[in-house]
N, C-alpha and C positions, 0 to 999 in steps of 0.2 A: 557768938557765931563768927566766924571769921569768912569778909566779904574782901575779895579781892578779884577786881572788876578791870584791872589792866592787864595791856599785854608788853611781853618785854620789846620792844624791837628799837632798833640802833644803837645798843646801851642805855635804854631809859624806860624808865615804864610809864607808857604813854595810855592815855585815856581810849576806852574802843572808842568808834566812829556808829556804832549801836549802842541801842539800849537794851536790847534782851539780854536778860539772865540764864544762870543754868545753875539750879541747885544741887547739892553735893552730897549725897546720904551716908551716914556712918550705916553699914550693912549688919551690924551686930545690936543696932538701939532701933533701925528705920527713923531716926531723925536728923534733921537738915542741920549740917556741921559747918556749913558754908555756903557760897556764892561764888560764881566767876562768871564772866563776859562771856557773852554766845558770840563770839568772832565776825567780822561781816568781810567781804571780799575786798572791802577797800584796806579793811587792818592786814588781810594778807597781800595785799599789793605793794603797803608801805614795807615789811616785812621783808619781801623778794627784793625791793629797792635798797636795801640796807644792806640786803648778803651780796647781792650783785654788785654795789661800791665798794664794799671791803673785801670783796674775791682777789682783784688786781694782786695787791699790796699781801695779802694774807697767804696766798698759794704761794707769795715767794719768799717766803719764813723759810729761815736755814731747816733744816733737821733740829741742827742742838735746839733753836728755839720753840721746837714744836716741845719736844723731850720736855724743858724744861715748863714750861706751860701745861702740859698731861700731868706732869708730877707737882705742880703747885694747885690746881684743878684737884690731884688726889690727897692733896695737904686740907686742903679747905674742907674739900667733902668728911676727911674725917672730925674737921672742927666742929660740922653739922649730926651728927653721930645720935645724939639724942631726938635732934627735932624730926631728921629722917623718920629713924625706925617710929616713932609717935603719931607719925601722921600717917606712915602704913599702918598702921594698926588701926589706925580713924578711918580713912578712905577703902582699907582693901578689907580690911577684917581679918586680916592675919594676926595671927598669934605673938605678942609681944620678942616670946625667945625667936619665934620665924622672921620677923619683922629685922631682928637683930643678924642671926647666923645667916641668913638665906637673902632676904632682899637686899637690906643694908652692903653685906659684904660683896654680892656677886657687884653692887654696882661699883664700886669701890677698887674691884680684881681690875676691870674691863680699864680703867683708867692706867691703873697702874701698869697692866699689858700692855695697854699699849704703848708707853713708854718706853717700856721694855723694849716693843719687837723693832721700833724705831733705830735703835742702838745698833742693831746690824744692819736694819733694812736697806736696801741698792735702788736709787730711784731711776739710774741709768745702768747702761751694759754698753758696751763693743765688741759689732760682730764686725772686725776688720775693719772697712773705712764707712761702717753703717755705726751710728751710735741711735740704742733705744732708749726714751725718756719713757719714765712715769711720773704724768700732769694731774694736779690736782682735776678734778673730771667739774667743779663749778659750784653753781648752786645748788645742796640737796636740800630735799623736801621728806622730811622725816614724818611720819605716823607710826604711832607708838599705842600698846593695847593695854589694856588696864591689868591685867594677872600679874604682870610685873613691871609697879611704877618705876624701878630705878635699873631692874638688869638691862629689858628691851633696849631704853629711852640711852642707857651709859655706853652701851657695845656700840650705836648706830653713832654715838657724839664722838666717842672716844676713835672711832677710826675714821670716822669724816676730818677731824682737827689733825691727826696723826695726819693725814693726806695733805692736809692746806686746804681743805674744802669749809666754805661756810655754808649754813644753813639755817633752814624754819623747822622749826617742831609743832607737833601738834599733838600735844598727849591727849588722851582720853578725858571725854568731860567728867567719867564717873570718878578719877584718879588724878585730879591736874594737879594736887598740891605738893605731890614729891616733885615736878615740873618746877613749878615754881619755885621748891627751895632749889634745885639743881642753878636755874637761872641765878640765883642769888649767891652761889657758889661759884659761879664762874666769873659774875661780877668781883668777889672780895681778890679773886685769883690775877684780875688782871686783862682778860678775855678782850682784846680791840672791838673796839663797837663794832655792829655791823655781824663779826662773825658766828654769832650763835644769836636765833630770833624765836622769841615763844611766841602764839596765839593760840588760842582759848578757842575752841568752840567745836561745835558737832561738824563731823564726820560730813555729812548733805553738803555745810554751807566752805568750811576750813576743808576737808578732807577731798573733796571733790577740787574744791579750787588748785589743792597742791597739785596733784595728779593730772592736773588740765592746763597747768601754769603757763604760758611760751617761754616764761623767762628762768622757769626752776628745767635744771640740766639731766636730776637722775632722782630718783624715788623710792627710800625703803620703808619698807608697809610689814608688819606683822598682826597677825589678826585672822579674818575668817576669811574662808575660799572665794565667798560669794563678793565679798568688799575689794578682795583683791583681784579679784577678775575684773570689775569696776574700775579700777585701779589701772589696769594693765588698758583698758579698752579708752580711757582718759590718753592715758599714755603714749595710746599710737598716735592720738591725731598731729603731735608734734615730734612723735618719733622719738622722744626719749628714754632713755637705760630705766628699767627698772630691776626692784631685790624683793622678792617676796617667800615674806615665811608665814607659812600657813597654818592648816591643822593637822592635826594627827591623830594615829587608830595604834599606836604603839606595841606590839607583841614583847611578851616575856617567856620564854622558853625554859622550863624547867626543865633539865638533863636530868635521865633517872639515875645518877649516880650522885647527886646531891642531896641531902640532909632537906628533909620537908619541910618539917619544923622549922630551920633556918630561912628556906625558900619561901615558906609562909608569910614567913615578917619580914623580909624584902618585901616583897608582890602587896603586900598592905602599905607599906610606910610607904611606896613610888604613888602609889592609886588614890593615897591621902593626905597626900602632899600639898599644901596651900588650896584644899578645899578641893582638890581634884581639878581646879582649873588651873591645868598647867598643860601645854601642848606636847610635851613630849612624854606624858603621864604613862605606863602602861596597861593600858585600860582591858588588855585581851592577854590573860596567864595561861597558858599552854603548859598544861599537865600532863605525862606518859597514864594513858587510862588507867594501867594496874593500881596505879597511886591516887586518883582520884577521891576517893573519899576518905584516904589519908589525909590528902592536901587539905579538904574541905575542913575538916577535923581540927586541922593546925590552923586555918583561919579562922573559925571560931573561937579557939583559944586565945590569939593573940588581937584580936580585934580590942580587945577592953584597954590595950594599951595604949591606945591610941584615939584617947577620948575628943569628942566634939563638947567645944563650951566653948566661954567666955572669951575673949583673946586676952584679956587681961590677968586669965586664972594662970599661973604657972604651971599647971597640972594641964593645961589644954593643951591638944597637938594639932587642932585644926578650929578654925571659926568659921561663921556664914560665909555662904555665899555672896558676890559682889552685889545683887541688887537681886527686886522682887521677880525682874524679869527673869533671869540667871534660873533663879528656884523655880519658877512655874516650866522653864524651859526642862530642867531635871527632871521635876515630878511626872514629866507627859513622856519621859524613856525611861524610868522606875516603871509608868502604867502598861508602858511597851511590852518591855521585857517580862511582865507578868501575863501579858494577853499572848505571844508567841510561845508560850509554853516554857522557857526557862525555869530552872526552881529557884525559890528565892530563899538565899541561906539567911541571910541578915539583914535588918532594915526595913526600908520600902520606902512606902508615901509617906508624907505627915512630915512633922519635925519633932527631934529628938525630945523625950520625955525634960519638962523643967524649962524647955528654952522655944516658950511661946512668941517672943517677941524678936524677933532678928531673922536672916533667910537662911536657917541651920537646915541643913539636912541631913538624917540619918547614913549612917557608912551603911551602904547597901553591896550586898553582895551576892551574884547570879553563878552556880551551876548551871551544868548540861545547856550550854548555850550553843550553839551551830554559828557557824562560821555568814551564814547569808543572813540571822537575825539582825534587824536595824540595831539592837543596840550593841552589836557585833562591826557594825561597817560604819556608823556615824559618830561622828564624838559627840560626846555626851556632855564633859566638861565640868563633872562633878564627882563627887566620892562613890562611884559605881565600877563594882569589878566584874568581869565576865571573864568565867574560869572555863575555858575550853581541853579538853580531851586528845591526842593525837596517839598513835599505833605504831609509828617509827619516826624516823629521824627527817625523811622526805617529805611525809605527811606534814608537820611539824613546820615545815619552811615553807611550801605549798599553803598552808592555813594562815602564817606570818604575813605571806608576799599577798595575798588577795585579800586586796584594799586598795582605794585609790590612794591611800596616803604611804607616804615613806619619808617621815619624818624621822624618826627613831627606832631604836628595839634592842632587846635587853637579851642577855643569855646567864643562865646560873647552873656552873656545873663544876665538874671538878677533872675530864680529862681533857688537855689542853689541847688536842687534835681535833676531838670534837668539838670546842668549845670557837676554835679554828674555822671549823670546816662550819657551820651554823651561822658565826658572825659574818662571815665571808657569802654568806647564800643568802640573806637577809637585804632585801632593797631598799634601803634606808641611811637615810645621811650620819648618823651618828648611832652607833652600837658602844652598849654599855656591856662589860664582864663582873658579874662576881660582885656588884653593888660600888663601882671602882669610881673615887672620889672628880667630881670635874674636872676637865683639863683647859683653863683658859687660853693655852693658847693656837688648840684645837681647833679645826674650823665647824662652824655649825649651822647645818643651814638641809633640807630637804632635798626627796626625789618624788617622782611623780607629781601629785597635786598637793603635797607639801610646799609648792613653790621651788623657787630657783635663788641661786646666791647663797653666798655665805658671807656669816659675821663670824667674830672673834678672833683674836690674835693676827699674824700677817694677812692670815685670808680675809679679814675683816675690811685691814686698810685696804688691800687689791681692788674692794668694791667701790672705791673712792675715787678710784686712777682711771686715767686714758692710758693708751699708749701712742706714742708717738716715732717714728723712723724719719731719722734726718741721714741721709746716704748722701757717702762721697765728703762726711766731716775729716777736715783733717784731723789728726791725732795732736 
């Protein structure tokens, strides 16, 4: 069992100032894989004392030495390549090849973009005899959500360093151990003390404290609505910036001049993706009615390809859920969507035949669902599809847009006017065409109660910076 009861801070890994634990569950065995420190307010005080001494000196790193530090940061991390994906597979219960192509690399892109956007990026301007800077914005105070140990925890690290900003982290207790290799990564890279700081521990005692800090400058949180309203309400008493990415209710718009078949197994492989806990999932597939039990038809067929098992089976394409609670949260919008009248093509309650022991849940999948059924308007956050109906193309965006969330949303079709005019009507921060490959250096980030801010690429680092006007500089 691997116990590791320290938190990183000032470049060392110091002992907590508690003693409570927090055990670590492999979500594919339900047994305890580890141990880490339950965090106490004074590990995050030292923690904020550490980013705060090395802010000075750190914020005034050239460019080239940021550059070169992101790109030795994405040297090491692939040194870590095995122990990574290994330990996602342990802690999250993803699928060894997903652990590889998906978590592993997305953490990996974020580093190396940011390197990239670096290379052009302008930290000042002259408007005449006004010159505008962009200042590192201080100390941030990172929280990080367990669906994804390294992409979240990489985008918020990768453009806070890219800025000159130092910070605390605070990954997920069910997830800390991609955290911890990350810190050990940034160790072999070189990273000044002080400028990156781990602590351990729940959300109440670590998560509250960041969002409350006087002394942390700006806050980015991804996670659930309720946490980040929490977050935001911490936030004001000292008036600090926050970034908050939230949840999602994600629409897929199937255009009826696209191939069903094909749109089938899109609208499966998004919905069953890392166990269906993924925020920008498209959990609501928007069908033209004539096609309806066409589509239905094609998800049946193509569901067997996309088996639930083992994460260690090469043949698996999804494993359990993160924890018991996760799955009990599932089974009670499976029993939802059964008591609202939806019909239930595939799945349901229970866990998949053969795999008694771990929090599997069968790919479930609802017809004839209505756009006000709860598990139409709530994320669910698990391998659950809700296939909706729509009459024209207004209908269609109308059914998309009513939600609180506007996280995402997807369009599959094949004439590019319409495919145009749907993306463009769709209120949601990131819109996907035709299953089209990620673009790191894309910004990402919500509308509505998806939250506010964006990560990734330039717009990542922007969330790091001040701006500042000094008028009347000479030239």
């Amino acid at each position: 069992m691997r116990s590791h009861l320290k938190h990183f801070i000032n470049g060392e890994w110091v002992a907590s100032t508690g003693s409570e634990t927090i055990n670590v569950i492999n979500p594919a065995t339900e047994e305890v894989i580890g141990q880490i420190s339950n965090g106490t307010e004074e590990d995050l005080d030292k923690a904020v004392a550490a980013a705060r001494a090395a802010f000075p000196s750190f914020s005034q790193t050239s460019k080239q030495e940021r550059i070169d530090l992101l790109n030795r940061i994405a040297d090491e991390y692939e040194k870590r390549k095995d122990d990574i994906v290994e330990m996602i597979t342990q802690e999250l219960g993803a699928p060894l090849k997903m652990s590889y192509k998906m978590h592993y690399n997305m953490g990996l892109s974020h580093f190396r973009q940011a390197a990239k956007e670096l290379e052009t990026f302008e930290f000042s301007e002259r408007r005449g005899s006004t010159l505008i800077r962009k200042e590192a914005i201080g100390v941030s105070g990172l929280i990080t959500p367990w669906n994804f140990p390294t992409n979240q925890t990489s985008t918020k690290l990768a453009s806070a360093f890219a800025a000159g900003s130092t910070v605390i982290l605070k990954p997920s207790e069910l997830t800390p151990y991609a955290a911890i290799i990350l810190a050990e990564v940034f160790e072999a890279a070189g990273l000044p003390k002080g400028v990156f700081n781990l602590v351990n521990g729940s959300g109440e005692i670590v998560g509250n404290g960041i969002s409350s800090h006087p002394d942390i400058d700006f806050v980015s949180f991804t996670g659930s609505g309720a946490v980040g309203q929490k977050i935001s309400e911490n936030a004001a008493k000292t008036v600090k910036r926050v970034a908050l990415e939230l949840g999602g209710k994600s629409p897929l718009i199937v255009l009826d001049d696209y191939d069903v078949k094909k749109a089938a197994k899109m609208a499966v492989a998004n919905v069953l993706t890392n166990s269906g806990q993924v925020c920008t999932a498209a959990t609501r597939t928007l069908i033209p009615k004539s096609k309806k039990d066409e589509f239905v038809k094609a998800v049946k067929e193509v569901l067997p390809q996309f088996p639930v098992g083992d994460p260690r089976d090469e043949k698996t394409y999804y494993g359990p859920l993160v924890s018991e609670k996760q799955y009990d949260r599932v089974q009670e919008y499976i029993k939802k969507g059964q008591s609202e009248g939806a019909t239930l093509v595939a799945g349901g309650t229970g866990k998949p035949e053969g795999l008694e022991k771990g929090y599997y849940v069968k790919p479930t999948v609802f017809a004839d669902v209505k756009n006000d059924m709860i598990i139409a308007q709530e994320e669910i956050f698990g391998p659950v599809m809700s296939i909706l109906t729509y009459e024209n193309l207004d209908e269609a965006i109308e059914i998309a847009n009513d939600t609180i969330y506007g996280l995402a949303g997807y369009v599959i079709g094949e004439d590019e006017v319409t495919v145009d005019r749907v993306a463009s009507s769709i209120r949601a921060g990131r819109i996907t065409v035709n299953q089209a490959p990620a673009d790191f250096s894309a910004p990402f980030g919500g509308y509505k109660q998806s939250g506010f801010g964006r990560e990734w690429g330039d717009y990542g680092i922007e969330e790091y910076l001040e701006i500042k006007a000094v008028v009347g500089m000479p030239s």
